[in-house]
N, C-alpha and C positions, 0 to 999 in steps of 0.2 A: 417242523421238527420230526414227525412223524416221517415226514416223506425223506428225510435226510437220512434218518437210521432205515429205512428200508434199502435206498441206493446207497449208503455206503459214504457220502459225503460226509464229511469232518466241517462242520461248520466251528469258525474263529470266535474269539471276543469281539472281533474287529467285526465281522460281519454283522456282529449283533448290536453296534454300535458301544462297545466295551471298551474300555484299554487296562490293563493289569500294571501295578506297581512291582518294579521288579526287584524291589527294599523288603515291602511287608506284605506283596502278594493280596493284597486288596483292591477289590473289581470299583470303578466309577467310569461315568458315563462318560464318551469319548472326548467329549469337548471341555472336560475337565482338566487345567493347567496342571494342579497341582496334588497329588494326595494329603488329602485330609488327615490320615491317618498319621503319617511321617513327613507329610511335607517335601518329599522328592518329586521332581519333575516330570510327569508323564507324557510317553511317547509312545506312540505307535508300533513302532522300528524305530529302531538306531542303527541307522546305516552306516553314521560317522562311525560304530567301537568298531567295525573293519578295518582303518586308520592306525586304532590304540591298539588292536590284538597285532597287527603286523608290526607295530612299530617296539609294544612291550617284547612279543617274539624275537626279535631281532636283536633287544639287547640282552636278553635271556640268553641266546643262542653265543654270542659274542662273549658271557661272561661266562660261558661255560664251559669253553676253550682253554682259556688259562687255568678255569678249574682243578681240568684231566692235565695240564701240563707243571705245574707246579707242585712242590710238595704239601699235602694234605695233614701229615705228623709231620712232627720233630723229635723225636727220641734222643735224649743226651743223657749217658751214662759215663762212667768214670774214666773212659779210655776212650771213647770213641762218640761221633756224632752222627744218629741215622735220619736219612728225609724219605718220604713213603707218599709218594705221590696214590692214587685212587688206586689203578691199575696194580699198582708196584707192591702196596699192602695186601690186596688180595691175591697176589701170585707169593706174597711171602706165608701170606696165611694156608695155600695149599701146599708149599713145600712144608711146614710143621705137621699138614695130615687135617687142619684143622676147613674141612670142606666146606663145612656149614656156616659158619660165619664168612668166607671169602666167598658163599653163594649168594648170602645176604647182602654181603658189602657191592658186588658186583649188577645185581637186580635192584638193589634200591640209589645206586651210585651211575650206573650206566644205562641198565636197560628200561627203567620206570623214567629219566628223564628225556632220553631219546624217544622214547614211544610217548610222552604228551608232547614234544614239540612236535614232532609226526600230527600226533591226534589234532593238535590245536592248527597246525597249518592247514590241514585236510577237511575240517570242519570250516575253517575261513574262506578256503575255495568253494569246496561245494555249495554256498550259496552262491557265489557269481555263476559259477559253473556246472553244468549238468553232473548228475553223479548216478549210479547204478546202485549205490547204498541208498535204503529208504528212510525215510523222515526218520522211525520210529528208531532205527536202529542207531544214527547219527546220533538221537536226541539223548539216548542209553550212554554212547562213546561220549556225549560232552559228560554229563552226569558223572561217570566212571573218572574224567580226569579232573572235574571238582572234588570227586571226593578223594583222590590220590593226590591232592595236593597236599591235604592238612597231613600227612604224613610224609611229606617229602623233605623236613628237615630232619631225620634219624640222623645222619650223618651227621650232623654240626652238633647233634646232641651228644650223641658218645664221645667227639672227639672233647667236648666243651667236659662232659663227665671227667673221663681220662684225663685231662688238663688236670683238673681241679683233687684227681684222689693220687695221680702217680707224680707226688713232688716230696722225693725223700734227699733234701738237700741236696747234697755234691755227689751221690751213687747215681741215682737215676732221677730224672725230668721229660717232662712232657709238655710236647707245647704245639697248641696247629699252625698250622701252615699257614702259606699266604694263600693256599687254594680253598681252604675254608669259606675265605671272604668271599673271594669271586662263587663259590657252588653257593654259598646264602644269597646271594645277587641273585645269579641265574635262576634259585627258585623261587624266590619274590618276584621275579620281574616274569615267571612264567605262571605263577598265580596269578598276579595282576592283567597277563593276557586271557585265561582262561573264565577271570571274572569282567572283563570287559565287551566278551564274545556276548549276545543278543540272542538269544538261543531260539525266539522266535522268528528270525529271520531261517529258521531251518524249515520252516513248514511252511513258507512262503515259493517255494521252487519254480512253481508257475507264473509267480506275478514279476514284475520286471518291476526297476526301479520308479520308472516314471510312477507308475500306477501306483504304487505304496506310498508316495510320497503325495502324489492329489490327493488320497484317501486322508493322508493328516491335515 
């Protein structure tokens, strides 16, 4: 141990003959099937959530399209009936002057879901593939878009709010869209890839598959 904190070597669980439960985060000895603790399955590496993070990505990706393309409100008042797709509300919200909330709508509508399918595609390659980002900083960008998920249904909140306070009979109604459904899709199903991702297979960069896989 001594001689590792001197050179600089990051010695694993694994090396020490450890595996970690990635449920309650509890250390047993490698050849332990099962944790004790919660009874989840221990493994080594899970090379198969590669499989589930590209396969949940894709349909995340795929429901995220109709999202931005359909309307997101429905506004029906006494004369007229308006559809507001993502885009369309926050271009309506800067022509009232109203910035700040069409900056909101726009960063937690566009830019925060584009940037973790980004993060989570990028973090699935770079384990097959060399990368010039290090362990350390990767391991920070998965972190960042676990913790940017539990916040990533805002939109289905306010619009679910709005439903629920703006229904003054036959003057004005509110109602969401069909693009509601598909953006809660798309972000359940890019939660589900970002919790499927193996986050230890990030600091494995030098060992190739064969080899992690004799070690289980």
């Amino acid at each position: 141990m001594e001689r590792a904190e001197q050179t600089g070597t990051v010695i694993s669980a694994r090396d020490m003959g450890l595996v970690c439960c990635r449920r309650c985060s509890g250390v047993w000895p490698a050849e332990t099937p099962r944790c004790a603790r919660c009874g989840k399955r221990l493994v080594m590496r899970d090379w198969h959530s590669l499989q589930r993070v590209w396969a949940f990505l894709l349909v995340g990706l795929m429901c995220y399209i109709p999202a931005n393309l359909y309307p997101m409100l429905r506004t029906r008042t006494l004369f007229s009936v308006q559809q507001d797709t993502i885009i369309g509300g926050a271009i309506s919200f800067i022509e009232y002057g109203s910035y700040f909330v069409a900056g909101v709508i726009l960063v937690a509508s566009v830019v925060i879901p584009l940037g973790k399918f980004l993060a989570i595609g990028f973090l699935a390659l770079s384990v097959r593939h060399p990368s010039s980002v290090s362990a350390h900083q990767r391991q920070l960008l998965y972190e960042i878009v676990e913790y940017i998920g539990r916040w990533s249904m805002i939109d289905i909140f306010v619009v679910a709010i709005m439903s629920a306070l703006v229904q003054l009979n036959t003057l004005v109604a509110v109602q969401p869209g069909i693009a509601s459904l598909f953006f809660a899709l798309s972000v359940i199903f890019t939660m589900l890839a970002a919790q499927a991702f193996d986050s230890r297979l990030i600091w494995d960069a030098g060992t190739t598959r064969e080899g992690v896989q004799s070690d289980e």
